[in-house]
N, C-alpha and C positions, 0 to 999 in steps of 0.2 A: 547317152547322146554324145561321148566324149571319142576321142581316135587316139590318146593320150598313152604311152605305159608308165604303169604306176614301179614304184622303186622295185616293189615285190618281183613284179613282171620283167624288170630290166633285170633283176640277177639271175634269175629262172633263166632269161634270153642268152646273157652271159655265157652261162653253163653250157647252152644247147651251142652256140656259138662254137666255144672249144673243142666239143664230141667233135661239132661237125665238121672243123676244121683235123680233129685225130683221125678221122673217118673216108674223108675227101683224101686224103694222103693214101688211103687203101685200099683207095677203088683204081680198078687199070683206066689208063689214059685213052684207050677206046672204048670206053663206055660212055655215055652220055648222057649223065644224069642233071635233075636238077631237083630243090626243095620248094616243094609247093606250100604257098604260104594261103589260107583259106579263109575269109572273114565272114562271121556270120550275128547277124544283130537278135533279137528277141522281134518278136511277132505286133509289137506297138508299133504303130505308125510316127517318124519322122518327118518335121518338114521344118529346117530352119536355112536360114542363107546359107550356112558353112556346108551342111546336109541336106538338099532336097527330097531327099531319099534313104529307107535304112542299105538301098542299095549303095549308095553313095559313104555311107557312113563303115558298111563290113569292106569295101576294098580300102578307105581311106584306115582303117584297124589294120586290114593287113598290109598295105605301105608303109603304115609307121615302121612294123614286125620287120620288115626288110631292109628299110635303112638302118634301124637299130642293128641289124644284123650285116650287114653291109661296113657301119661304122667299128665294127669288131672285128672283121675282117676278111669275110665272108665277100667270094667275087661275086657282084650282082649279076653277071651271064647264068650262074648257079639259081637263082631265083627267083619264083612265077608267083606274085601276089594276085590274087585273084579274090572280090567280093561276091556273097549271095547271098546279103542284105536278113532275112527274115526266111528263106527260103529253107530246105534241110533240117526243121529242127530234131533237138535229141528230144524236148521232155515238152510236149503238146498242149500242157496243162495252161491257166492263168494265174497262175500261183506268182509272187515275188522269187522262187526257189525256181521255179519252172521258167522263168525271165532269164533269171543268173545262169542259170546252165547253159541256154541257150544263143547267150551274148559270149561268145568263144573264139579261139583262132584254134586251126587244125593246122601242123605239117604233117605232109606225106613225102615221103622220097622215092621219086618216079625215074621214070627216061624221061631225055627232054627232046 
């Protein structure tokens, strides 16, 4: 129930940061891309003040992802945070293993 990155998570971000700043430098100036940033929670139901929703919970996971990446250096025009909560899962199951997999962030690099 957290929107929080954990240290692990911030140097993973880091990294991805860098690429995607070597990367953005390589793309031509008439393309029009952007990094979509994807939040998706596990299949439990929240409802507290901060989250009324696990909708509310996977966009406010991927806004964190964005300013963390924004504060790296990453232009936020580049940048489409977007939540779907409980929706999309990869592993169906009710397992704590089948939870974890499912509480995830996904980039993809599209057009924008």
């Amino acid at each position: 129930g957290e929107a929080t990155i954990s240290t692990d998570g911030q140097a993973e971000l880091t990294q991805l940061a860098t690429a995607l700043k070597q990367i953005a430098g390589e793309i031509p100036s008439d393309i029009n891309w952007v990094l979509q940033i994807d939040g998706f929670t596990d299949k439990r139901p929240i409802s507290t003040p901060q989250f009324p929703s696990n909708w509310e919970l996977s966009a406010d996971r991927a806004i964190a992802v964005a300013k963390f990446l924004i504060s790296q250096g990453i232009d936020p025009a580049r940048l489409v945070p977007a939540g779907f909560g409980e929706n999309r899962p990869i592993d169906p199951g009710n397992t704590p293993e089948a939870y974890a997999k499912n509480r995830r962030i996904e980039f993809r690099l599209t057009d924008g």
